[in-house]
MARVO-695162 format. One record per atom (N, C-alpha, C): z, y, x; residue number from 1. Coordinates in steps of 0.1 Angstrom, whole numbers, plus 2048, in hexadecimal, padded with zeros to 3 digits. Atoms other than C-alpha are relative to their C-alpha. Example, Ala and Ser with C-alpha at 12.3 -4.5 7.8 and 13.67 -1.06 7.14 Angstrom:
// residues 2
(r (800,7F4,809),1)
(r (84E,7D3,87B),1)
(r (800,80C,809),1)
(r (800,7F5,7F7),2)
(r (847,7F5,889),2)
(r (808,80B,7F8),2)
// end
This chain:
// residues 267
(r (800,7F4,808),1)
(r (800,800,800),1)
(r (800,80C,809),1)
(r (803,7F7,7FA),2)
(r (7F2,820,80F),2)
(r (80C,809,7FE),2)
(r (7F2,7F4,804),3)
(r (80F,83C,812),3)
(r (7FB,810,7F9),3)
(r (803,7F0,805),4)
(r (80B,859,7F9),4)
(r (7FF,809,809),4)
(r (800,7F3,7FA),5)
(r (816,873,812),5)
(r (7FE,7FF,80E),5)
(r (801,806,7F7),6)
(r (806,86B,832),6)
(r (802,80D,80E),6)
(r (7FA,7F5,7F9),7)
(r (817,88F,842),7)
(r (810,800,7FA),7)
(r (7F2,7FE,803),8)
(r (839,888,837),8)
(r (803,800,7F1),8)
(r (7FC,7FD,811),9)
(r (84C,88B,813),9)
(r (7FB,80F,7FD),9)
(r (800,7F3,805),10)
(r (844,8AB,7FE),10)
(r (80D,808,800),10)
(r (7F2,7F8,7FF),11)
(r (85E,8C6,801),11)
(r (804,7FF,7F1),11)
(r (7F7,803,80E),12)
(r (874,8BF,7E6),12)
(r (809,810,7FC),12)
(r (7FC,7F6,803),13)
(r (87B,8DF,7D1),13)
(r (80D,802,7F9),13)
(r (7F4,803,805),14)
(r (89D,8E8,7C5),14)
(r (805,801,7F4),14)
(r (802,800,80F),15)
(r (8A5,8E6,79F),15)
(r (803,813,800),15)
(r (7FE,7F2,801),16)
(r (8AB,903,78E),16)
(r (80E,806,802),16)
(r (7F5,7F8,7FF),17)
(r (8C7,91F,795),17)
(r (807,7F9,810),17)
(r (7F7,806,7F2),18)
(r (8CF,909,7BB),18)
(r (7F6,807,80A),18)
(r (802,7FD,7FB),19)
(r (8C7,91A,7D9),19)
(r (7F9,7F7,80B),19)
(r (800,808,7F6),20)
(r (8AC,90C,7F3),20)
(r (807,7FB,80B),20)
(r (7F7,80A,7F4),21)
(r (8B9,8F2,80D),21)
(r (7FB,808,80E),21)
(r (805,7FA,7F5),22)
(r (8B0,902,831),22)
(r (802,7F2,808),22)
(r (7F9,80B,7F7),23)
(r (8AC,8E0,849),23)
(r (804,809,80C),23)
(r (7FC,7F9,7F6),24)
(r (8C2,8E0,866),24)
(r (7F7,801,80E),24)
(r (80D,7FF,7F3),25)
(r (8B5,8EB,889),25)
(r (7FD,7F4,809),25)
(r (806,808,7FE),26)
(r (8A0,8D1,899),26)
(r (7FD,7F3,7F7),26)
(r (7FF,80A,80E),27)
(r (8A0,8C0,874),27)
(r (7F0,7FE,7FA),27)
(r (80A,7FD,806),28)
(r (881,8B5,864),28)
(r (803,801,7F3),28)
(r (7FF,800,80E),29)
(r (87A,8B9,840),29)
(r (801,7F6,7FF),29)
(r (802,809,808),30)
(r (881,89D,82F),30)
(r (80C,7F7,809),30)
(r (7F4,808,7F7),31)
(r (89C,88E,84B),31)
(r (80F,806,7FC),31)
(r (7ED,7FD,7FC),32)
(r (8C4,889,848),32)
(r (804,809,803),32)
(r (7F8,7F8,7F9),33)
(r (8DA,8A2,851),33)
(r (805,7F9,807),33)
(r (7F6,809,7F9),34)
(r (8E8,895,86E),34)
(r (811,80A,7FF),34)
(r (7F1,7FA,7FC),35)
(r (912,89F,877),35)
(r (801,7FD,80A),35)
(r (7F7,7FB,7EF),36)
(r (921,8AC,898),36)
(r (807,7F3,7FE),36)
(r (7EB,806,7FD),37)
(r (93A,88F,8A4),37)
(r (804,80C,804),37)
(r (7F5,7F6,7FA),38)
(r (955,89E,8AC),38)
(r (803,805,810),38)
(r (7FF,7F7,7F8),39)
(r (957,8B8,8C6),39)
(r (7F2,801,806),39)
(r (810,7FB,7F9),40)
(r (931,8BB,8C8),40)
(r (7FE,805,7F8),40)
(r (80B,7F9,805),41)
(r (91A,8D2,8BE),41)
(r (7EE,7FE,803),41)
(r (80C,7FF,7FD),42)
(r (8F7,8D1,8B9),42)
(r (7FA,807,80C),42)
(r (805,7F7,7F6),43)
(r (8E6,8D7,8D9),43)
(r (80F,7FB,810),43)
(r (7F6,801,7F3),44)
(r (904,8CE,8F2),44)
(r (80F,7F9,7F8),44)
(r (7F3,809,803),45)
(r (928,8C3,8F2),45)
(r (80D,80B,803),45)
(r (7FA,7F4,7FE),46)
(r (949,8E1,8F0),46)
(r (809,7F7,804),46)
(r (7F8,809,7FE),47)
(r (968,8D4,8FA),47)
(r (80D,805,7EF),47)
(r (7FA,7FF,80E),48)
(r (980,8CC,8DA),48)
(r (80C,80B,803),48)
(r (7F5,7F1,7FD),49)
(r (99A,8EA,8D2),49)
(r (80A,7F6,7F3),49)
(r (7F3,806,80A),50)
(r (9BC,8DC,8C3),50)
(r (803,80A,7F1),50)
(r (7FB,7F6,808),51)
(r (9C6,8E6,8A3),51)
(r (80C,809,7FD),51)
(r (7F8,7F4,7FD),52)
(r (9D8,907,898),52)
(r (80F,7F6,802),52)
(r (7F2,808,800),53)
(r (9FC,8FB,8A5),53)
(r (805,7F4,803),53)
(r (800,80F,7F7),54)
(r (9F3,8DC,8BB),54)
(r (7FE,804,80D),54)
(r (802,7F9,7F2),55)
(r (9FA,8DC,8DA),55)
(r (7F4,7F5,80C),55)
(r (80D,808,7FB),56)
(r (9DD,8D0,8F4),56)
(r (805,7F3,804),56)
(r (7FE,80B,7FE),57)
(r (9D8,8AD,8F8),57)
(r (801,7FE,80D),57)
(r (7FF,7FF,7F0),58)
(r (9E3,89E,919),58)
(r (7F4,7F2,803),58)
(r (810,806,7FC),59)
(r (9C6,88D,92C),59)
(r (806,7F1,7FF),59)
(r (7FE,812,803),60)
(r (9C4,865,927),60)
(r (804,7FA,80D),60)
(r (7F9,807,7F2),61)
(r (9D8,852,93D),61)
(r (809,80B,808),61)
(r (7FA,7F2,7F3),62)
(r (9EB,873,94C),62)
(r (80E,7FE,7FB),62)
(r (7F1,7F8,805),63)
(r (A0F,877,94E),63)
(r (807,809,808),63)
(r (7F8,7F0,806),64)
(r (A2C,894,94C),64)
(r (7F9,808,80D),64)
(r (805,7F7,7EF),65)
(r (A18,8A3,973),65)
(r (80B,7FF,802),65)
(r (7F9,7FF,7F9),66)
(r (A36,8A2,980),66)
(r (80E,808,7FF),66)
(r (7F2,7F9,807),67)
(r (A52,8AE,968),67)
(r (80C,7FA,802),67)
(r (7F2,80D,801),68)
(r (A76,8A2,96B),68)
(r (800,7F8,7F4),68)
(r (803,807,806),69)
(r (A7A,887,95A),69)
(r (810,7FA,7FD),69)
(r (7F3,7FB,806),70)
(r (AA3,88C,956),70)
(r (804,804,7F5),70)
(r (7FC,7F6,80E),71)
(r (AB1,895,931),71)
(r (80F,807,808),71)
(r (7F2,7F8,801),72)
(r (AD2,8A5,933),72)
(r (80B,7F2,7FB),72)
(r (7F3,807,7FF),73)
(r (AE4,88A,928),73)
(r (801,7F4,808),73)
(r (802,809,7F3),74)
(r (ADB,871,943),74)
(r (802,809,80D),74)
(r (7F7,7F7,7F4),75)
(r (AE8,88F,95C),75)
(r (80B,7F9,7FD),75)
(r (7EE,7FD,804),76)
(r (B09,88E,949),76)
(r (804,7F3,806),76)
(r (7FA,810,7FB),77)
(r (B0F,86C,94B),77)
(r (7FF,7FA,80E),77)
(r (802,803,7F4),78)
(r (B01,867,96D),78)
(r (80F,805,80A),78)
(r (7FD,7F5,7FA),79)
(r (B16,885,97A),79)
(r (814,7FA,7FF),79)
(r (7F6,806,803),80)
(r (B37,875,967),80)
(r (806,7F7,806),80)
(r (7FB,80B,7F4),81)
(r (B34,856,97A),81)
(r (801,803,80D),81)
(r (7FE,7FF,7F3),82)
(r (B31,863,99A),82)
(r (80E,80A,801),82)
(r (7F6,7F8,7FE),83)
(r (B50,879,993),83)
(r (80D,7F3,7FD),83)
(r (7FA,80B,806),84)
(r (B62,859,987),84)
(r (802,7F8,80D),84)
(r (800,809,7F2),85)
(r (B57,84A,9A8),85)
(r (80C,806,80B),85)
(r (7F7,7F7,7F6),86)
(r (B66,864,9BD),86)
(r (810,7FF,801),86)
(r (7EF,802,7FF),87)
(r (B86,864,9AD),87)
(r (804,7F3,800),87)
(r (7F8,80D,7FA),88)
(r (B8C,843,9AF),88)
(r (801,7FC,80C),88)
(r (7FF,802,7F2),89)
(r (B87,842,9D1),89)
(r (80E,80A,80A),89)
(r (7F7,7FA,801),90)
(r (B9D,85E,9D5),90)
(r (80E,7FC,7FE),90)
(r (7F6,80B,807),91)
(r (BB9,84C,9C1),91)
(r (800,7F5,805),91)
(r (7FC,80F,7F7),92)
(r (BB4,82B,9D3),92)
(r (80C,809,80D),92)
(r (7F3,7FB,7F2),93)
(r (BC5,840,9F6),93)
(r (809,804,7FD),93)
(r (7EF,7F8,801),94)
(r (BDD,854,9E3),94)
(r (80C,7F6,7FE),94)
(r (7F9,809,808),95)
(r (BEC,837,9CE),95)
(r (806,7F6,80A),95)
(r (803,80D,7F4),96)
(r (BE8,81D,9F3),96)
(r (809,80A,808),96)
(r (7F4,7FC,7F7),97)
(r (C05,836,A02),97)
(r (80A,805,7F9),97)
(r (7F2,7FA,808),98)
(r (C1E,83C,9E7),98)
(r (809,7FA,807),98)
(r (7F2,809,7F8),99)
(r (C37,821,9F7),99)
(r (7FC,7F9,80A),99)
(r (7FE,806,7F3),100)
(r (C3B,811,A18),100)
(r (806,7F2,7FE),100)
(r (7F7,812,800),101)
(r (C52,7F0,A0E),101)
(r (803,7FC,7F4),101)
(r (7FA,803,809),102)
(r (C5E,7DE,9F2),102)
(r (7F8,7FD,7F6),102)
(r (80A,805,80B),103)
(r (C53,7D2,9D1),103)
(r (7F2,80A,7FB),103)
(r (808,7FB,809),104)
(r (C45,7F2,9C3),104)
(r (7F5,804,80A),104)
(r (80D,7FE,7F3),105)
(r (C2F,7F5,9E6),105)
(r (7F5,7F4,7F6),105)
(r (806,808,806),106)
(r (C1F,7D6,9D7),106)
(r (7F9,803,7F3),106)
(r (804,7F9,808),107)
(r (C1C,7E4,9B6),107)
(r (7F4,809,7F9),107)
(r (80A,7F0,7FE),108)
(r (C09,807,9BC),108)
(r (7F5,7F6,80B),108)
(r (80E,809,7FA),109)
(r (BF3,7F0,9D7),109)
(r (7F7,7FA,7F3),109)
(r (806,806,807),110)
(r (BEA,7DB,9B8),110)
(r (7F1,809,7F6),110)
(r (808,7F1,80A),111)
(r (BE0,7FB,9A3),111)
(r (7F5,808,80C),111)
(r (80A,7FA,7F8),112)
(r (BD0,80A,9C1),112)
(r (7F1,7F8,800),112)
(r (808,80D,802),113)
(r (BBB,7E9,9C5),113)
(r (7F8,802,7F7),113)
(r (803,800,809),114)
(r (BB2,7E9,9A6),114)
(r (7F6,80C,7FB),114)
(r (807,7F6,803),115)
(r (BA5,80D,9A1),115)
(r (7EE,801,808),115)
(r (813,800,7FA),116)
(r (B8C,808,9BE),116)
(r (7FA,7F7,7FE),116)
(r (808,80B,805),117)
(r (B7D,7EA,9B3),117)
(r (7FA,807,7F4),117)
(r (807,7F6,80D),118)
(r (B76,7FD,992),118)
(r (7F8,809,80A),118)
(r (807,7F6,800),119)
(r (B67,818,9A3),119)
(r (7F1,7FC,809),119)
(r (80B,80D,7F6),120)
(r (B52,7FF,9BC),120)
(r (7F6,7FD,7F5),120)
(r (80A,803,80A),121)
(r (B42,7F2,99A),121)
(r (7FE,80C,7FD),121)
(r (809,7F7,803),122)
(r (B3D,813,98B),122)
(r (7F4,806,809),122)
(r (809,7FE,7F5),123)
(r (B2A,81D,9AD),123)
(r (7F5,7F8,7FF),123)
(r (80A,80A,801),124)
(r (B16,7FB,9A9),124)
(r (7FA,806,7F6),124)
(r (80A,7F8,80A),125)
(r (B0C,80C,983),125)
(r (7F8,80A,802),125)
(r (80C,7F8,803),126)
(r (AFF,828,98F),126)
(r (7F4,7FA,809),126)
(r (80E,806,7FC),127)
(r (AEB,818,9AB),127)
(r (7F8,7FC,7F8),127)
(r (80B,803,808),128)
(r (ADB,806,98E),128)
(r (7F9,80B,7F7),128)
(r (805,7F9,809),129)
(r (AD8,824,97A),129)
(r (7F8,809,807),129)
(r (805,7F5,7F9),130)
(r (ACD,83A,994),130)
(r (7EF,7F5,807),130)
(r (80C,808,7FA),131)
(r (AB1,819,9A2),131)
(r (7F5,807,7F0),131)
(r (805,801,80E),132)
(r (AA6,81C,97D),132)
(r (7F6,813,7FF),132)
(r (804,7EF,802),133)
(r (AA2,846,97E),133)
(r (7F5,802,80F),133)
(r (80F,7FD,7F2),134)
(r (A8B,844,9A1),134)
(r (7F7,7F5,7FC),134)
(r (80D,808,805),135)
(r (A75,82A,991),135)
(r (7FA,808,7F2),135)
(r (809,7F7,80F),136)
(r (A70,83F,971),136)
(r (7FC,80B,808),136)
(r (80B,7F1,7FA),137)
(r (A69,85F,988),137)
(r (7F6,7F9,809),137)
(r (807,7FF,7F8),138)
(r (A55,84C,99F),138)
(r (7F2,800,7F6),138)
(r (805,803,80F),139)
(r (A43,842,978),139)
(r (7F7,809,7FE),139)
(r (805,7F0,805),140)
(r (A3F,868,972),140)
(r (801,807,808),140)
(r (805,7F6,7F6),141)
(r (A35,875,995),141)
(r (80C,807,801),141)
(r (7F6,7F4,7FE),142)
(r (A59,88A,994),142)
(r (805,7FB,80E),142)
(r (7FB,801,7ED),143)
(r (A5D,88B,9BC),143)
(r (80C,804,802),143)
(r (7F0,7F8,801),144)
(r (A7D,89F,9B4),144)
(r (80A,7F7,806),144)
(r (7F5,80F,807),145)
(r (A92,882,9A1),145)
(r (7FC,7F2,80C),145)
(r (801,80E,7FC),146)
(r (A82,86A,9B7),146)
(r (80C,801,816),146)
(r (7FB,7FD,7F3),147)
(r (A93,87D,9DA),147)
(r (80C,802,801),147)
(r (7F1,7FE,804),148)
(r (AB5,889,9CC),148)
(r (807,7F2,801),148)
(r (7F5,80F,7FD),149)
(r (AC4,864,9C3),149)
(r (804,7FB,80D),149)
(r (7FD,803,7F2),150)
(r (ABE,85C,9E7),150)
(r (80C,802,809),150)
(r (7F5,7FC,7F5),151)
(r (AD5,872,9F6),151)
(r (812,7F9,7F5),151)
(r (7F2,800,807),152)
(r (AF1,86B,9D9),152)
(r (804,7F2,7FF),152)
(r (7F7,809,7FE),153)
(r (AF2,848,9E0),153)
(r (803,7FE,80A),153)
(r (7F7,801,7F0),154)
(r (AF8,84A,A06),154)
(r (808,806,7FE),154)
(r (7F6,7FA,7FF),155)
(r (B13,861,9FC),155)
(r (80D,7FD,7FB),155)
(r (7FC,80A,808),156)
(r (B21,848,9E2),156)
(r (7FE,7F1,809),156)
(r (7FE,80E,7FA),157)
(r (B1C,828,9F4),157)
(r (80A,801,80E),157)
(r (7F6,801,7F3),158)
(r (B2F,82D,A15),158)
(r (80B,803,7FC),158)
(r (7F2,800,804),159)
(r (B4F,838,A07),159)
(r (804,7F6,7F7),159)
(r (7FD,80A,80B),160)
(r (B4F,81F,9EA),160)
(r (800,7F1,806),160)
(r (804,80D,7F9),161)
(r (B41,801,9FF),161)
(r (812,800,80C),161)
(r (7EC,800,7F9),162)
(r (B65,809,A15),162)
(r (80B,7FA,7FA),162)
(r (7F3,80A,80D),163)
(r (B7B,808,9FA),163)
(r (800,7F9,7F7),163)
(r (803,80E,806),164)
(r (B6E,7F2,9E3),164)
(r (800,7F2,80A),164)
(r (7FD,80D,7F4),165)
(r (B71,7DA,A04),165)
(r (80B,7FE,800),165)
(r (7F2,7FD,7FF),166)
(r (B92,7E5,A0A),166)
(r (808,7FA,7F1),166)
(r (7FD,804,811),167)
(r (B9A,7E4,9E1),167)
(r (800,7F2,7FB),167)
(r (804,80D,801),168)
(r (B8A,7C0,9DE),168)
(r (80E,7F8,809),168)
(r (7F8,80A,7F6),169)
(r (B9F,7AE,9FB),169)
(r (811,805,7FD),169)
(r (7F4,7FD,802),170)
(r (BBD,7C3,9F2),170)
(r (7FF,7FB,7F0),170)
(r (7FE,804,80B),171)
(r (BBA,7B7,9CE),171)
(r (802,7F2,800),171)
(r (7FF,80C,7FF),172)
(r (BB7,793,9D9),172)
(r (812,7FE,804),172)
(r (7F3,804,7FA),173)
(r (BD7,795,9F0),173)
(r (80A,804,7F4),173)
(r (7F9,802,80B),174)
(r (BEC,7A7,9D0),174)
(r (800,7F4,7F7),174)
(r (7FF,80B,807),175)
(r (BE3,78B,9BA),175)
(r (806,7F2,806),175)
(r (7F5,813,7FD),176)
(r (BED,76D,9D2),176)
(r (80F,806,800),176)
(r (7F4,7FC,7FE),177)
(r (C0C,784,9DD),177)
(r (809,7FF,7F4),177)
(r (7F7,800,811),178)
(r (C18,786,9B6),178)
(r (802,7F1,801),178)
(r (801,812,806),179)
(r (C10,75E,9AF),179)
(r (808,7FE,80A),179)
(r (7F6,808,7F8),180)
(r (C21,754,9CF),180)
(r (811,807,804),180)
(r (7F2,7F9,800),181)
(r (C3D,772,9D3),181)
(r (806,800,80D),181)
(r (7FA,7FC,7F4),182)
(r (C51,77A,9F0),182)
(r (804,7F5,80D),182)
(r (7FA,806,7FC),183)
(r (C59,766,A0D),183)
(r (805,802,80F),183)
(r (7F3,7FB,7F5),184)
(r (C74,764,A2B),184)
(r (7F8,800,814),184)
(r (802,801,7F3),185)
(r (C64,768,A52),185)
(r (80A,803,809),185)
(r (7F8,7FC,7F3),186)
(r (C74,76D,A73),186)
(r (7F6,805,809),186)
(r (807,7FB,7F1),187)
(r (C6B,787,A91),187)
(r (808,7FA,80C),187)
(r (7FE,806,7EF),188)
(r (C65,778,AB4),188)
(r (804,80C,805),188)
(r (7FF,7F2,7F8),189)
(r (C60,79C,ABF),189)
(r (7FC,809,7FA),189)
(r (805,7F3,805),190)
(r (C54,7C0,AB9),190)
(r (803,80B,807),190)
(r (801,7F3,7FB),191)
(r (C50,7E0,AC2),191)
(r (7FC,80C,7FA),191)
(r (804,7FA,80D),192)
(r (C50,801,AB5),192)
(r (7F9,811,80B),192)
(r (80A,7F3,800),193)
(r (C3B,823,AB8),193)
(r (802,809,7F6),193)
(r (801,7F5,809),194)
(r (C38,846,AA6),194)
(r (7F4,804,80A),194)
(r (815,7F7,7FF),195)
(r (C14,859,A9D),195)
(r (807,809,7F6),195)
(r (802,7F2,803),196)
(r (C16,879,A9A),196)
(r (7F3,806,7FB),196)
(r (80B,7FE,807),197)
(r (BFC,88C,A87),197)
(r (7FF,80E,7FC),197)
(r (7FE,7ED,807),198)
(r (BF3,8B6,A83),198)
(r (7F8,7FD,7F4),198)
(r (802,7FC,80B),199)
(r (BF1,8BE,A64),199)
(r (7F1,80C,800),199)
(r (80D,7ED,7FE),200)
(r (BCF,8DD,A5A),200)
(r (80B,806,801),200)
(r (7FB,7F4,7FD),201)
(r (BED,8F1,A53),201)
(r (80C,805,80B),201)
(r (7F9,7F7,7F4),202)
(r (BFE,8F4,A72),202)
(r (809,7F0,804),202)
(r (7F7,805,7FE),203)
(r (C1A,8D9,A6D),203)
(r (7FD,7EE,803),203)
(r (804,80E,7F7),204)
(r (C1B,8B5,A7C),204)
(r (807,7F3,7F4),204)
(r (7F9,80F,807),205)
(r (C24,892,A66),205)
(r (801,7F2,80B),205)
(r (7FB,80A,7F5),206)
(r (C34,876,A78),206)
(r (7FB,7F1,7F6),206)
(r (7FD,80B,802),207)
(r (C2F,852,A71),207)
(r (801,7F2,809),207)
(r (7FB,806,7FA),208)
(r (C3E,833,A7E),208)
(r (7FA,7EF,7FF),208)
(r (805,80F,804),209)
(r (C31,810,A85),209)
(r (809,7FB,80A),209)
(r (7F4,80F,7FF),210)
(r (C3F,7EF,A8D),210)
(r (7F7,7F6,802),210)
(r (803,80D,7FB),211)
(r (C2E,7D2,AA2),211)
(r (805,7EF,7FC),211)
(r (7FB,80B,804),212)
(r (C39,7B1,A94),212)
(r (7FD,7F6,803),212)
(r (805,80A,7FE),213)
(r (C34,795,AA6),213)
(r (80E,7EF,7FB),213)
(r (7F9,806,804),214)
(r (C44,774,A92),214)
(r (7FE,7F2,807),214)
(r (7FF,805,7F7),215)
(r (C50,759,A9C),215)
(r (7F7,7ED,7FE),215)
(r (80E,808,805),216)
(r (C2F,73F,A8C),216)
(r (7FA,807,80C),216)
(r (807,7FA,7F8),217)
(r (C1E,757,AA2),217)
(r (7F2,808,7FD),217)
(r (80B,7F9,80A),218)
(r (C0A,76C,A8D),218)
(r (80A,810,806),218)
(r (7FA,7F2,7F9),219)
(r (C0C,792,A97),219)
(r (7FA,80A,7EF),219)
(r (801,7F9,80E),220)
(r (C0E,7AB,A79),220)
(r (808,811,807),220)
(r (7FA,7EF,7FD),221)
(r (C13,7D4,A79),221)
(r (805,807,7F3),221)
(r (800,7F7,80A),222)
(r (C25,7E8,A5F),222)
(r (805,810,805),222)
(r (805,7F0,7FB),223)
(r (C1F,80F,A5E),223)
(r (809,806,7F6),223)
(r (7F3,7F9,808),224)
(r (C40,822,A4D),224)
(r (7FB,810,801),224)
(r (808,7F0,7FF),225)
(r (C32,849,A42),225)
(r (813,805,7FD),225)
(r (7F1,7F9,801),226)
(r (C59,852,A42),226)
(r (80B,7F5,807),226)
(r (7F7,80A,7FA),227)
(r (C7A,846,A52),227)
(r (807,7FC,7F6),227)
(r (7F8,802,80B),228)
(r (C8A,844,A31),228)
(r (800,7F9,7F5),228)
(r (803,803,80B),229)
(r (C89,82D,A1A),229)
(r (80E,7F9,7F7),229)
(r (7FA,80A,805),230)
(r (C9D,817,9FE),230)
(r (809,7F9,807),230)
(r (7F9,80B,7FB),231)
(r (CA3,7F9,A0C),231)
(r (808,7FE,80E),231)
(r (7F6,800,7F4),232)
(r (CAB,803,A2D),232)
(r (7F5,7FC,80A),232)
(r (808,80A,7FB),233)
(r (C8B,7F2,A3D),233)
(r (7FD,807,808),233)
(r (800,7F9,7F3),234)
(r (C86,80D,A57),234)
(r (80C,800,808),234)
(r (7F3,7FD,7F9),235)
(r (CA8,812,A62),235)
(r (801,7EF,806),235)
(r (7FE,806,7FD),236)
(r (CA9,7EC,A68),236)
(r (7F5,7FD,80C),236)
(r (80E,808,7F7),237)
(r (C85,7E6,A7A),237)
(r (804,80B,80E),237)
(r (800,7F9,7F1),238)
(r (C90,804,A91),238)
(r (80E,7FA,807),238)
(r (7F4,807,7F9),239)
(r (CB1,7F4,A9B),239)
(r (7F8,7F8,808),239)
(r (807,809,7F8),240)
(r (C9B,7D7,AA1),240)
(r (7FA,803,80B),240)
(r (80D,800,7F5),241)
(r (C7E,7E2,AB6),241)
(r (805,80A,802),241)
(r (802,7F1,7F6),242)
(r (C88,804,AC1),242)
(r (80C,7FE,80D),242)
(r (7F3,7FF,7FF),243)
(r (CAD,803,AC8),243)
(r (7FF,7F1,80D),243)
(r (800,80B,7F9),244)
(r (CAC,7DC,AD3),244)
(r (80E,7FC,802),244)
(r (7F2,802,802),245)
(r (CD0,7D8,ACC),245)
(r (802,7F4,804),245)
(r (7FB,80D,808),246)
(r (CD9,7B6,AD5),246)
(r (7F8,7F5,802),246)
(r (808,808,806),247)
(r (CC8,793,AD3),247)
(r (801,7FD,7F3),247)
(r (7FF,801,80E),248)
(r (CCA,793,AAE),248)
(r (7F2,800,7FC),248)
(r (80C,800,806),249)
(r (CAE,788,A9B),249)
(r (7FD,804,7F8),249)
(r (807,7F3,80C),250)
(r (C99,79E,A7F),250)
(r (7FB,7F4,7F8),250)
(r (805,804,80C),251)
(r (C94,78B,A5D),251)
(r (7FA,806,7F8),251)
(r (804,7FA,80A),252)
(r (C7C,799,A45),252)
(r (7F8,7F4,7F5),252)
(r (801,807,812),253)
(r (C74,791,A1C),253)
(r (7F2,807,801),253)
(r (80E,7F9,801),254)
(r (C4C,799,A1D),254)
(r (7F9,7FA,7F5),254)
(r (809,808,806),255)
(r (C2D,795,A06),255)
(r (7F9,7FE,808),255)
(r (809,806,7F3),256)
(r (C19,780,A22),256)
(r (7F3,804,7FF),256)
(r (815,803,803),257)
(r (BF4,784,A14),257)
(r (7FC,815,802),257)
(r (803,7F5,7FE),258)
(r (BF8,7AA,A10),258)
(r (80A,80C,80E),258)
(r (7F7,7FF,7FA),259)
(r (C17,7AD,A2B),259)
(r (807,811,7FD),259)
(r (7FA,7F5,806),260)
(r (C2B,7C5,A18),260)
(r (812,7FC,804),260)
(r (7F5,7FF,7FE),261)
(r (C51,7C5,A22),261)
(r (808,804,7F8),261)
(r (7F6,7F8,80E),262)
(r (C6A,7C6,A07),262)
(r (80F,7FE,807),262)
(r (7EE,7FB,7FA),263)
(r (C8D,7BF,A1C),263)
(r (7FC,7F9,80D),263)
(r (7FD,806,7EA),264)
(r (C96,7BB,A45),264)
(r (80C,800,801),264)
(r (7F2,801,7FB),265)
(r (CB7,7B0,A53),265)
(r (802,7FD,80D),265)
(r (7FE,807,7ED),266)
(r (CC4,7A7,A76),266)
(r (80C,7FB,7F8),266)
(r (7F7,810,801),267)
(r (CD3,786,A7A),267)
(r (80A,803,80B),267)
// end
């Protein structure tokens, strides 16, 4: 079948009262309107514009360039534990010289013990929390967050890794010392010494040790930060070892594991 219109369709006229159609440019009569995709225009390509009160899209695959990547409440918390750390470490030394002999030496060791070990784990949390915060910035390019943690665990590990050592072994020895409780030695020999010490502000502190060698043959030192105590346990150890009054032998009541000194007599 031959084609009626062998130049194309006839222009198609528009009914009554409707305005002619105008084709678009590069349109023939009688062809589709084509439509722009999106962010083109006839003739080339614009780049798309967000709408009013959107903010620009971020490029595919891109992330934050290099924003922190810190909220405020992961400071807080961070910032909390490391002040938690501190003072416990603090509080382990103060608590580890309240007393020199006797049960409640034992005691306040236990509690000291105890706090640095706490503060040893807290330090372990932040290392994980802080591994965790240089793997998210290293994530999101923030070179910042990724340099800072560095210095704050060398500053946090060496003091904690001490007393948490210290804390640990001294927590062991409290626990056998409770379970097994006091028991009776004899000194072979001894000998005694004072350490003097200046003070920043001008004035000097004395303290007093004591060589102990028994008569198993195990050698042991205890360190008295005053001449004064309770029980008397200075006044006797200096008879002993300083003085030397005598062949009279030195009995002492100790906890062996943490060698804490609760009474001394001469025999």
């Amino acid at each position: 079948m031959s084609n009626q219109y062998p130049y194309g369709y006839p222009q198609q006229h528009p009914f009554p009262g409707q305005a002619p159609t105008q084709p678009a440019p590069g349109q023939y009569m009688g062809q589709a309107p084509t439509q722009p995709a999106p962010g083109q225009y006839m003739g080339g390509m614009y780049p798309q514009q967000p709408f009013p009160g959107q903010g620009p899209a971020a490029p595919h695959g891109g992330t934050n360039m290099g924003r922190p990547v810190m909220n405020t409440n992961y400071a807080t918390v961070l910032n909390v534990l490391k002040f938690l750390t501190f003072s416990g470490v603090v509080t382990y030394f103060v608590l580890s010289n309240f007393y020199d002999v006797g049960d409640i030496k034992l005691t306040w060791q236990s509690i000291a013990s105890a706090v640095g070990t706490i503060s040893m784990l807290i330090c372990a949390v932040i290392i994980v929390v802080t591994a965790l915060r240089m793997n998210r910035a290293k994530r999101a390019g923030d070179r910042t967050n990724m340099r800072k943690p560095i210095v704050w665990l060398v500053v946090l590990s060496i003091p904690v890794l001490i007393v948490g050592t210290m804390a640990v072994i001294g927590s062991v020895q409290s626990v056998a010392d409770t379970i097994e409780g006091t028991q009776t030695v004899t000194v072979k020999s001894c000998s005694y010494s004072e350490l003097r010490m200046r003070s920043r502000r001008g004035g000097t502190s004395t303290s007093y040790r004591f060589d102990l060698t028994l008569t198993d043959g195990s050698k042991h030192t205890t360190r008295l930060g005053s001449a004064y105590d309770a029980a008397g346990v200075y006044s006797t150890l200096y008879t002993a070892c300083a003085e030397k009054n005598g062949p009279s032998s030195l009995t002492l009541e100790v906890y062996r594991h943490s060698w804490i000194i609760v009474n001394a007599r001469l025999n």
